[in-house]
C-alpha positions in Angstrom: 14.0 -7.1 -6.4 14.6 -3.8 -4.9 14.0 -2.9 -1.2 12.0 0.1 -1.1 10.8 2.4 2.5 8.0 3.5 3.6 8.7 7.8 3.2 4.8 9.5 3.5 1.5 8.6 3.2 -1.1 10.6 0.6 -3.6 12.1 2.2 -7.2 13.3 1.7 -7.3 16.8 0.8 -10.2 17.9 2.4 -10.1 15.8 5.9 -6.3 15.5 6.2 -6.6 12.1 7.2 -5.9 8.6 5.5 -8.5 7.8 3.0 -8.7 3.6 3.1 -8.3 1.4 6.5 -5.1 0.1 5.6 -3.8 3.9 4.7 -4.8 4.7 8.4 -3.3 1.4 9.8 -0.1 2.2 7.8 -0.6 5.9 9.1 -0.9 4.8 13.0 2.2 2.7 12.9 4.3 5.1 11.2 3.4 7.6 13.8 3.9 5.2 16.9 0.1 5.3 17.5 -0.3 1.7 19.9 -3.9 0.5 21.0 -5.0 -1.1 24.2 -6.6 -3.6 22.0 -4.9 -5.0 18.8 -6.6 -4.2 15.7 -6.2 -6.4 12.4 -2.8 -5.7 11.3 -1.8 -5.6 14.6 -3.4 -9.2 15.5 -2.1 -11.1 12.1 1.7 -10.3 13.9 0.3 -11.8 17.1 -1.3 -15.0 14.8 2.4 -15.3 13.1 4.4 -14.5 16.5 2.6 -17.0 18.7 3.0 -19.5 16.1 5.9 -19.4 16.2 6.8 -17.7 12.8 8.4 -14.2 11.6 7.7 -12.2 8.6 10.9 -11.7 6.9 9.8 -9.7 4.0 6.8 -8.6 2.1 7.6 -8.3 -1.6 5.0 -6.2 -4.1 5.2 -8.9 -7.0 3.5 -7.9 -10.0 0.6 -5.7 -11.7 -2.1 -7.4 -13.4 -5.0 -5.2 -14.9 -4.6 -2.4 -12.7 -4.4 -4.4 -9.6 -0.9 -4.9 -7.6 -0.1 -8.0 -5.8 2.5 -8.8 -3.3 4.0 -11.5 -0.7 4.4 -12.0 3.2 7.0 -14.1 3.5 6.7 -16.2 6.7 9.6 -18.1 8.1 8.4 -20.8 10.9 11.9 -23.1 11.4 12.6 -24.5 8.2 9.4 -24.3 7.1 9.1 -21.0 4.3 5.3 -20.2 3.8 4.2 -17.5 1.0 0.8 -15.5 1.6 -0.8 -13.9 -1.6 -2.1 -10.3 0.5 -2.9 -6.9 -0.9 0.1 -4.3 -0.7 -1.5 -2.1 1.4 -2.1 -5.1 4.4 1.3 -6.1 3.4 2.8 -2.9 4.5 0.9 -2.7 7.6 2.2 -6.1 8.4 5.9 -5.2 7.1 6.0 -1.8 9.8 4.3 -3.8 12.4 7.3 -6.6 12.1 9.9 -3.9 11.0 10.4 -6.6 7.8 11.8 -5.3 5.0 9.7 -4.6 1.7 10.7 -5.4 -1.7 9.4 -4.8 -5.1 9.9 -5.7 -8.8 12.3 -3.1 -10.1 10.3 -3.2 -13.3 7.5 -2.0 -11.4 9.5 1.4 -10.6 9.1 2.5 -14.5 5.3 2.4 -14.2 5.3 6.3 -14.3 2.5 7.1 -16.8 -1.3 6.8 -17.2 -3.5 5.9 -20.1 -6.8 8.2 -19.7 -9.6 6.7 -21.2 -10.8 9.1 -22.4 -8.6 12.6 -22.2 -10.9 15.7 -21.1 -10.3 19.5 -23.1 -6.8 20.2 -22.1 -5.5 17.0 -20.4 -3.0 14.7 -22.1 -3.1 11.5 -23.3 -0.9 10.6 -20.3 0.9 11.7 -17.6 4.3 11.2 -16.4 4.8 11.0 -13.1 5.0 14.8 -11.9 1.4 15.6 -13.8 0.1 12.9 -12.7 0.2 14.2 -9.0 -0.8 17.7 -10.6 -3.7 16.3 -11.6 -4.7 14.4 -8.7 -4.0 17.5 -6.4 -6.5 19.4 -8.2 -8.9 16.8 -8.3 -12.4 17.2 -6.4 -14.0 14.6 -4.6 -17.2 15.6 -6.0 -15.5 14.9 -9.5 -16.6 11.5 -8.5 -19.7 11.9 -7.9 -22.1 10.8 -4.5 -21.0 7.4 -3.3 -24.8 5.7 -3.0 -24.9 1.9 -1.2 
């Protein structure tokens, strides 16, 4: 496993801002941002602390049908206890505790993506660099009106 930082967030084009709570959790910690309240991420290193535990890694495991996976890693004594989380909580945690974060090196090489179905123009993949070409022109109206 590799250890990997935390260098920027993506941002929403239009707004500026985060787009998902975790992204804005991950945001607010990056920038020192500190509540008079704890919020979620915030309040699982309380749960861990007061227990007497400490995070002493998060490690992003594996991709399975388009969905990532990763670790906390909690050390309480002798006692080792493993936490299936999402990445994005995981991260939150990691900068909260200052814990290092890990991921499978073969996860690195994921650099391309299969369209379904490739529009006039656009490839049959994208490395890396047109991948984030692509995105940056995207529209959020390309996706149509979110209806509950």
């Amino acid at each position: 496993m590799l250890e990997v930082k935390v260098v920027h967030l993506g941002l929403d084009r239009s707004s500026n801002t985060p787009v998902p709570s975790e992204a804005s959790a991950i945001a607010m910690e990056l920038a020192g941002v500190k509540f008079s309240r704890p919020l979620t991420h915030d309040l699982v290193k309380q749960v861990v602390t007061s227990m007497g535990g400490r995070l002493r890694r998060i490690s992003i495991t594996k991709v399975q049908e388009n969905t990532y996976f990763a670790e906390l890693e909690i050390h309480q004594g002798d006692n080792v206890v493993r936490i299936d989380a999402r990445p994005s909580d995981s991260i939150a945690v990691a900068l909260r505790f200052g814990a290092p974060i890990y991921t499978q090196e073969d996860l690195l090489g994921i650099s391309s993506i299969d369209l379904v179905e490739p529009g006039p123009g656009e490839p049959d993949s994208l490395d890396a660099d047109s991948l984030k070409s692509y995105l940056e022109k995207l529209d959020p109206e390309d996706f149509g009106k979110f209806v509950p």
